[in-house]
Each structure stands twice: as structure tokens, then as C-alpha cells.
Backbone bond lengths (Angstrom), bond angles and torsions (degrees), N, CA, C in turn:
res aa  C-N    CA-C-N  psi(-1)  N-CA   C-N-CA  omega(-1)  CA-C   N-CA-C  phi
1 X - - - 1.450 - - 1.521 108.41 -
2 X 1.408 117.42 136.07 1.444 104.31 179.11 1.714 122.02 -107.99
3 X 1.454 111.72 152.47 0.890 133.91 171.74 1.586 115.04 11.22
4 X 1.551 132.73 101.01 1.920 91.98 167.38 1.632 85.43 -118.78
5 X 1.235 91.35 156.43 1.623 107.92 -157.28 1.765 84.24 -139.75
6 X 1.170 148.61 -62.70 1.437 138.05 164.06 1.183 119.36 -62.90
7 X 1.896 124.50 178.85 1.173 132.67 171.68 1.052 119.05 -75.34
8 X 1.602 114.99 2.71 1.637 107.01 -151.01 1.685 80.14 -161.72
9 X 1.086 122.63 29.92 1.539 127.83 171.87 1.862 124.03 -80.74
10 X 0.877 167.09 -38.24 1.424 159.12 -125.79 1.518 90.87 141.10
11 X 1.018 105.39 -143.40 1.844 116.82 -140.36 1.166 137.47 33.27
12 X 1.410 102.21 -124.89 1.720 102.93 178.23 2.053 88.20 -134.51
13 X 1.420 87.00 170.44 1.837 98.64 -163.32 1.779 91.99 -90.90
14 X 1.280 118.37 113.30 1.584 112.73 -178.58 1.116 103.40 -67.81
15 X 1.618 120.96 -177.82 1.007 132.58 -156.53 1.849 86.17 -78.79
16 X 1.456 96.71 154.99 1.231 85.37 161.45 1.782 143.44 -97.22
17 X 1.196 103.76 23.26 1.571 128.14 -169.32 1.913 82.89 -101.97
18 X 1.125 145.61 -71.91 0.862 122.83 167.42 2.051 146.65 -35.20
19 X 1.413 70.86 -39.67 2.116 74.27 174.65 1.573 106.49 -76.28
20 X 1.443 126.12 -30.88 1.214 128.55 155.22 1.702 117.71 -36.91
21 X 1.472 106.91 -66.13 1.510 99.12 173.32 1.223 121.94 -60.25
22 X 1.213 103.79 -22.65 1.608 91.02 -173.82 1.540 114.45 -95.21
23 X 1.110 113.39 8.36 1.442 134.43 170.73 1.952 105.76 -90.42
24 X 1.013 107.28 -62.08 1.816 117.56 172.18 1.845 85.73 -51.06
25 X 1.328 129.66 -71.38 1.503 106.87 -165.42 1.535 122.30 -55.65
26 X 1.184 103.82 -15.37 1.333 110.09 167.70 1.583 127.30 -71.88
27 X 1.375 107.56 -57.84 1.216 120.33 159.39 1.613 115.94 -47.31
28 X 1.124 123.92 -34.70 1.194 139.99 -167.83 1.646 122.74 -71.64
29 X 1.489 90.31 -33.54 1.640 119.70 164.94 1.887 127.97 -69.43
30 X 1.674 81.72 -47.02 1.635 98.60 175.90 1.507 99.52 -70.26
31 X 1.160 116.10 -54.66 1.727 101.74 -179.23 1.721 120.89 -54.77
32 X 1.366 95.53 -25.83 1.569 92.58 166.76 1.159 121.03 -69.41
33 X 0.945 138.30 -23.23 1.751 160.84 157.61 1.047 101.87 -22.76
34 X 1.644 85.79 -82.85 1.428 114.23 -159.33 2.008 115.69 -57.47
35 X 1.100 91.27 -19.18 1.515 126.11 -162.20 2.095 84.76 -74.88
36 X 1.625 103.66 -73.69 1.227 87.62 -177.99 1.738 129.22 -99.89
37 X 1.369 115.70 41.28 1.261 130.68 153.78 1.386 123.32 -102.01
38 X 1.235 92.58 -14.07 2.006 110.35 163.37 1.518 93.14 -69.55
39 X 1.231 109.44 -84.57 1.575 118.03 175.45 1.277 111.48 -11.64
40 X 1.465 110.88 -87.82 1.532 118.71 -173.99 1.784 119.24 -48.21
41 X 1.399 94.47 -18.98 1.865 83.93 -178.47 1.798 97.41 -91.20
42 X 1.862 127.41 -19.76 0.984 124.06 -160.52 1.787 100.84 -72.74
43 X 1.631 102.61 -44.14 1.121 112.10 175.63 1.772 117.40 -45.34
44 X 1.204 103.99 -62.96 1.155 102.31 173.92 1.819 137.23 -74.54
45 X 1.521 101.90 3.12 1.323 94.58 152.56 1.258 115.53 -125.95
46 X 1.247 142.97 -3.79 1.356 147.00 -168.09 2.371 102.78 -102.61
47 X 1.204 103.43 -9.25 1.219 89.49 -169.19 1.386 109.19 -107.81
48 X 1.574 107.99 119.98 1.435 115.46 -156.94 1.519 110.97 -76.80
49 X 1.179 120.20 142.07 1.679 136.01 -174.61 1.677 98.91 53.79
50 X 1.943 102.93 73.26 1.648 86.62 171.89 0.991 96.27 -61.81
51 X 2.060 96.15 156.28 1.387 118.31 146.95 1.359 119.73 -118.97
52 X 1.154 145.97 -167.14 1.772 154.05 146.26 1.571 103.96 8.33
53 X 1.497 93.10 -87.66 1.231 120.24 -179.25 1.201 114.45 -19.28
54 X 1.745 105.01 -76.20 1.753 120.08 -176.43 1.075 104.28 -51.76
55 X 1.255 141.07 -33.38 1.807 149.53 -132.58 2.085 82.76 -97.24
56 X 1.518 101.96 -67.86 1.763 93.42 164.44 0.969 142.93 -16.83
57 X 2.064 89.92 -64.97 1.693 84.05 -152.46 1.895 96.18 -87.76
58 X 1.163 105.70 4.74 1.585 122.89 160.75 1.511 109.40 -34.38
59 X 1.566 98.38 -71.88 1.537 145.32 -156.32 1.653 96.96 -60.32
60 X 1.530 92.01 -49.01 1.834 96.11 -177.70 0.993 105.36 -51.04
61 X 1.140 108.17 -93.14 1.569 129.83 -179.11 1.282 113.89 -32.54
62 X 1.391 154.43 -29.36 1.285 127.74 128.91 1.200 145.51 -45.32
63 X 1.241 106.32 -38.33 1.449 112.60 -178.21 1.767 109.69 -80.39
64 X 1.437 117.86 -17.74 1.103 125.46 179.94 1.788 118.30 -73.63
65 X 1.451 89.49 -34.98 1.223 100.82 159.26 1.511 128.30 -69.24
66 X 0.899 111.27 -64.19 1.651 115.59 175.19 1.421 86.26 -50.26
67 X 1.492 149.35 -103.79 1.242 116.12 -136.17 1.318 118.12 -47.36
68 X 1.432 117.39 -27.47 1.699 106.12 -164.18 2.118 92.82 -80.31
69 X 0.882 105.14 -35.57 1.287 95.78 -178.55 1.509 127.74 -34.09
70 X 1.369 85.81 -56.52 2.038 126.30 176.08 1.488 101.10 -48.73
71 X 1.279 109.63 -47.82 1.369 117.50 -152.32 2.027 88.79 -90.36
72 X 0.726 142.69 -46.90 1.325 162.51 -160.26 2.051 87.90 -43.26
73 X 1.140 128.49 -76.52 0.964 111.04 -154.16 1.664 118.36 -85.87
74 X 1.711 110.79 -19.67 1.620 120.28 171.46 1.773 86.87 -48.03
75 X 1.099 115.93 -59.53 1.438 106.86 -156.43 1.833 121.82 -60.35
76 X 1.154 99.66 -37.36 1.379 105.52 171.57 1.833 107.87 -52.84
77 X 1.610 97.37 -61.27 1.360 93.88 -174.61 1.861 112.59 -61.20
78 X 1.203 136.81 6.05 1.124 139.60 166.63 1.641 112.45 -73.73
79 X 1.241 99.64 -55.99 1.666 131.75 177.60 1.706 98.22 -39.50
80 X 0.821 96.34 -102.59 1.488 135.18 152.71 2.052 91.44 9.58
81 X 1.503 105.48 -88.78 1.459 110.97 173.67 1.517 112.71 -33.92
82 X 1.054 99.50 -51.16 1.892 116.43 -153.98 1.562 106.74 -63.92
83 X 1.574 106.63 -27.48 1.533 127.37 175.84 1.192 107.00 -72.34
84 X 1.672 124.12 -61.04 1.402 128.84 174.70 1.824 128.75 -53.72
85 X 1.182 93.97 -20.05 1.959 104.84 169.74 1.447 104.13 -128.21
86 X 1.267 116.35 28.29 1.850 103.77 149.39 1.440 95.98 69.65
87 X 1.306 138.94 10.16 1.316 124.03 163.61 1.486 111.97 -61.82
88 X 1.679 97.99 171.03 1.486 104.80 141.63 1.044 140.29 -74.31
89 X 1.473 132.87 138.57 1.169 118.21 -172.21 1.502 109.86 -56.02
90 X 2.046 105.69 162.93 1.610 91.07 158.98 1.160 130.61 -105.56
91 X 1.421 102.85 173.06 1.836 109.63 174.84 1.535 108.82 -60.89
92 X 1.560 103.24 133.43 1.769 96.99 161.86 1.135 109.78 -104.33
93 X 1.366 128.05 128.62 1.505 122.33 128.56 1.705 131.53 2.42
94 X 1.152 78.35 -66.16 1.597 96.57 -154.26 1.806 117.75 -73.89
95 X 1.554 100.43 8.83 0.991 98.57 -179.79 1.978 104.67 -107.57
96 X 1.381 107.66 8.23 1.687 117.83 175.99 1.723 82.36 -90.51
97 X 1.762 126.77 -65.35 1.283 115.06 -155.45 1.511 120.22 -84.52
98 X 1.577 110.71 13.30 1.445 115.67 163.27 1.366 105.73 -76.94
99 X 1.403 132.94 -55.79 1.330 154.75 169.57 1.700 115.68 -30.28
100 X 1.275 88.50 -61.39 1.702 105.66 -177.71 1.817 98.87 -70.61
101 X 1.126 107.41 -52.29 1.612 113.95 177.39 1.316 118.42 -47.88
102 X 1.511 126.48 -46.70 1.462 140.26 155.66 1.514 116.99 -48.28
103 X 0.898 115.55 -47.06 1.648 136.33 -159.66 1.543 107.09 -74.19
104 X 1.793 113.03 -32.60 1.512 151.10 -135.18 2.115 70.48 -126.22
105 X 0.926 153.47 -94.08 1.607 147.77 -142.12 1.706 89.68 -93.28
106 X 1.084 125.45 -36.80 1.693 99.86 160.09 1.260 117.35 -44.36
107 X 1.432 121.36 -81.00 1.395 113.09 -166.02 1.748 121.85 -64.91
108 X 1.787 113.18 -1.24 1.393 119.23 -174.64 2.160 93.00 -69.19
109 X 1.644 90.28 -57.61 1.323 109.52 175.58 1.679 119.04 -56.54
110 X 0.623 157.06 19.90 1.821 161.80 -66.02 1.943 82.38 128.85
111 X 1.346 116.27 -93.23 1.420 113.54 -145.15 2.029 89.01 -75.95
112 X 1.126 121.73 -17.54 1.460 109.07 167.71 1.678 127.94 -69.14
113 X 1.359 112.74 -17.27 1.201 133.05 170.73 1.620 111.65 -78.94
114 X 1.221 118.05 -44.66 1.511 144.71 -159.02 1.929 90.49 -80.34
115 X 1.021 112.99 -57.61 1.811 124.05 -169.73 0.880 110.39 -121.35
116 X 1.789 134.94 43.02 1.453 150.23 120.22 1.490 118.89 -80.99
């Protein structure tokens, strides 16, 4: 079997109800992004007398975004391959440091409410 090295390289053409989903999870990711770089810029201009805190959970939420952003399309194109040569799909990462990342600007947002 040879080499697939793109999303759209050799194998066989998956079904197409699948490359769809795995296109929506993709999309699905970027809106989460987008979701918390809204956040992080709302935080940081809508929250009156920043302090520390706000300036953080600012910080999170951007930066949480950009990685998932970053990370958003390597993964598809993994997907994507793994479909075209009959693999298994792969493991992400990124679905422990979305979790932890949420979990991590919940409770920032939590103690900004608490010691405002």
C-alpha cells in the first residue's frame, strides 16, 4: 500500500458522511476558538477596574484559543488520512487540554467574581 502523506493522498475515497463529520469537528473546534477569543477580548475590555485576575483570565482565553485554533486543522488532516488507509483513527491530545483549559478559566472566572 503506498505512502499517504496528504488528506486527499492514495487510498480509497471514504464514505462521504464521514469526511463531512470530520469536517463539522473541525469547524466545530474553530468556533470554539473563536468562541474564546471573543471571551478573552470581552474580558479584557468590558471588565471594569481590570485587575490581575481579569488581565489572566484574559490571557487564558486567548491563548487557549490560539492553541486550539493551531491545533484545529493538523488534526483534521490526520483524520482525514487515517480514513483514506483504513487506519484507526487518532488519539488527540487536545481533547485532555481543552478540558483542563476550561476547567483552568472557569475557576480563574469563579475567583474573579468571588474577589471583585
Amino acid at each position: 500500500m503506498a505512502e499517504i502523506n496528504g488528506p486527499h493522498d492514495g487510498g480509497s475515497e471514504p464514505d462521504y458522511r464521514f469526511t463531512l463529520a470530520n469536517e463539522r469537528t473541525f469547524l466545530a473546534w474553530l468556533r470554539t476558538a473563536l468562541g474564546l477569543l471573543a471571551g478573552g477580548v470581552a474580558v479584557h475590555q468590558l471588565v471594569p477596574d481590570p485587575n490581575t485576575l481579569s488581565t489572566i483570565l484574559a490571557g487564558l482565553c486567548v491563548v487557549l484559543a490560539a492553541v486550539l485554533a493551531a491545533s484545529a486543522y493538523p488534526r483534521w488532516r490526520r483524520v482525514q488520512a487515517a480514513m483514506r488507509a483504513g487506519r484507526p483513527l487518532p488519539k488527540s491530545r487536545m481533547l485532555f487540554l481543552l478540558t483542563a483549559g476550561i476547567l483552568v478559566i472557569t475557576l480563574t472566572a469563579a475567583a474573579l467574581v468571588v474577589f471583585s
